[in-house]
C-alpha positions, 0 to 999 in steps of 0.5 A: 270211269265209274265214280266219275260224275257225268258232267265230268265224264262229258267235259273233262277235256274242257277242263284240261284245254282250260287249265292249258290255255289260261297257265299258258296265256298268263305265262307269257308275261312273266317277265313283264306287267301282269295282264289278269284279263288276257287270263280271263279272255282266254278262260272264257273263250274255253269255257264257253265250250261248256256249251256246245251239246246245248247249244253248238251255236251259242258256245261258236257265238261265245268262244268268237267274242272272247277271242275277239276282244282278246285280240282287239286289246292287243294281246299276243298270240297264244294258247288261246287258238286252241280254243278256236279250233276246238269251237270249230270242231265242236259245232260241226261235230254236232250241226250239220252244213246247213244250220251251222254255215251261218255262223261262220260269219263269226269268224270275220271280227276274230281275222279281222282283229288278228290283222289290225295286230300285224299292222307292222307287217308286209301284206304278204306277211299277213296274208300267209297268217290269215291263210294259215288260220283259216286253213288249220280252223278249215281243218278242224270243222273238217274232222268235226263233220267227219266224226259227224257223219260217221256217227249218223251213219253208225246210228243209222246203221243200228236202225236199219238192222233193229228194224230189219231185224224186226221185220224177221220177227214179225216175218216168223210171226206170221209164217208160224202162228199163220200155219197153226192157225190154218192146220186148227182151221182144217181139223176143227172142220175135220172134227166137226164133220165127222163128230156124229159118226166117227168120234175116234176121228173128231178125238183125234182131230181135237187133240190135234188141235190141242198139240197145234195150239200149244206150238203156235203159243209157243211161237207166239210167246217167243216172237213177242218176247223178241220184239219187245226187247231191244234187237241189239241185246236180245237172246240169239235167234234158235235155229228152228226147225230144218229139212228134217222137220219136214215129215212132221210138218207134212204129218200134220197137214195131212191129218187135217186132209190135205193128201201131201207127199213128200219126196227126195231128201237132202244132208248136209245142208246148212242150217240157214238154208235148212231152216228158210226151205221149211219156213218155205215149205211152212208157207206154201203149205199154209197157203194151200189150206187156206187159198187154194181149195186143193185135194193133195199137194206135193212137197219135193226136196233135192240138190243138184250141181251145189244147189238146193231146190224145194217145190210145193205144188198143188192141184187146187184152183191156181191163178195169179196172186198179190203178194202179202206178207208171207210171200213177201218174207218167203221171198227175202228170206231166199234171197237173204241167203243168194237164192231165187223165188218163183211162184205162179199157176201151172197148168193144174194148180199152183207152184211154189218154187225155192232155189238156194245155192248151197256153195258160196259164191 
């Protein structure tokens, strides 16, 4: 539809219900004396329709006037009902329960001059035509709030999943500038303490921080570009880094001093899973250059009976801790996928421990 003006494009079936209504309305007296304003009534019934995205209220208000006018000088039944209904439905497609109840009130001059036409009827008669009207116009407010609702919970569906979305971006954020930043910390310390008498440590220190740094910007720039541009067009997120990153992650802690051993391996691990066990890893590791005061830690990966198990202790000073943001998004990082998180001291030192089902239940 392209071309096409947007107030055409959003009445167009006004337009069509107008055209429908007013040849209908004015065809019923082809054979009898012209009654233009019958033609007229109808026409506005509908076009006060024109109205409902500005003012739901106000078309419902205008549409109900025509009609009963329409009604209320005797003119037949016609085409003029399909402007009723879709009054109905357009208020309670945009309104909620609340604000449009009031305004049903609108329908009680519409039956009532409805009835005073069938006054040569039986009281059965009317009851059964009133009962009908009111049945198909219950109808039609039906599938208006149906429509509704559908919308407000698609809508409320894409905002949960950007800000869900966001909240992982912000999640990786964290977890990887926080890390770069711990591992800079560390080296700097290295380097400083060893710059007098030990410069090929400091220089190798310094290009660590260099290397370090450069990665951290990098995700830095990447996890901003992401949250400055709408979740729902943005690029897909990369894979990131697995399980067989873990030798380069352990390398570069331990340059910064941290004694870190790496144990067991595992294939054939599904990249969702191989990238939340690092990021896992990344922030237990993290935890411990910045937290723990620990001498060495140990980093052991294995699978057993279709489950995956990832431990990081240390031998620092333990204790129970709060859960900030990067235990927070460790945590339902694991359990996104089905897995479970235990985190707490043991006997000497700290634990972080990660479970992920590798077999879908």
């Amino acid at each position: 539809m392209t071309g096409i003006p947007e107030w055409l494009r959003a009445h167009w079936w006004v337009l069509v219900l107008l055209v429908v209504t007013v040849a209908g309305t004015l065809g019923r007296w082809h054979g009898g004396a012209p009654r233009p304003w019958a033609g007229v009534l109808a026409g506005l019934a509908v076009l006060a329709l024109l109205l409902r995205r500005r003012d739901p209220g106000l078309a419902w208000l205008g549409n109900a006037a025509a009609v009963s006018v329409y009604f209320g000088l005797g003119y037949d039944d016609g085409p003029i009902y399909l402007s009723i209904f879709a009054a109905a439905y357009a208020v309670t497609s945009r309104w909620s329960p609340r604000r449009w109840w009031p305004y049903t009130a609108a329908v009680v001059p519409v039956v009532l001059t409805m009835a005073s036409r069938w006054s040569d009827a039986s009281v059965g008669s009317v009851a059964g035509r009133i009962t009908l009207f009111v049945a198909v116009l219950a109808a039609a407010a039906a599938v208006g709030a149906a429509m509704r609702t559908r919308s407000e919970t698609r809508r409320e569906q894409a905002r949960r999943t950007a800000t869900e979305e966001r909240l992982r971006m912000a999640q990786d954020l964290h977890d990887g500038v926080g890390h770069g930043l711990a591992v800079i910390a560390m080296q700097a310390g290295v380097a400083l303490h060893v710059m007098d008498r030990d410069p090929a440590t400091a220089r190798e220190s310094l290009l660590a921080i260099r290397e370090t740094s450069r990665e951290s910007l990098d995700a830095l720039r990447a996890e901003l570009t992401r949250l400055a541009t709408d979740p729902a067009t943005a690029a897909p997120r990369d894979v990131g880094n697995g399980l067989d990153d873990l030798p380069g992650l352990v390398a570069r802690v331990r340059a910064g001093g941290l004694q870190v051993d790496l144990r067991g391996r595992s294939d054939d691990v599904p990249d969702d899973v191989a990238r939340s066990a690092y990021l896992v890893v990344q922030e237990a590791l993290t935890n411990v250059l910045r937290h723990s005061d620990a001498v060495s830690a140990g980093v052991d990966v294995s699978t057993d009976d279709g489950t995956l198990l990832v431990s990081v202790v240390d031998d620092g000073k333990g204790g129970d801790v709060q859960e900030g943001l990067g235990l927070q998004g460790m945590r339902a990082r694991v359990e996104r996928l089905g897995g479970t998180l235990r985190v707490g001291p043991t006997a000497g030192g700290f634990e972080v421990r990660a479970t992920f089902p590798l077999v879908s239940s």
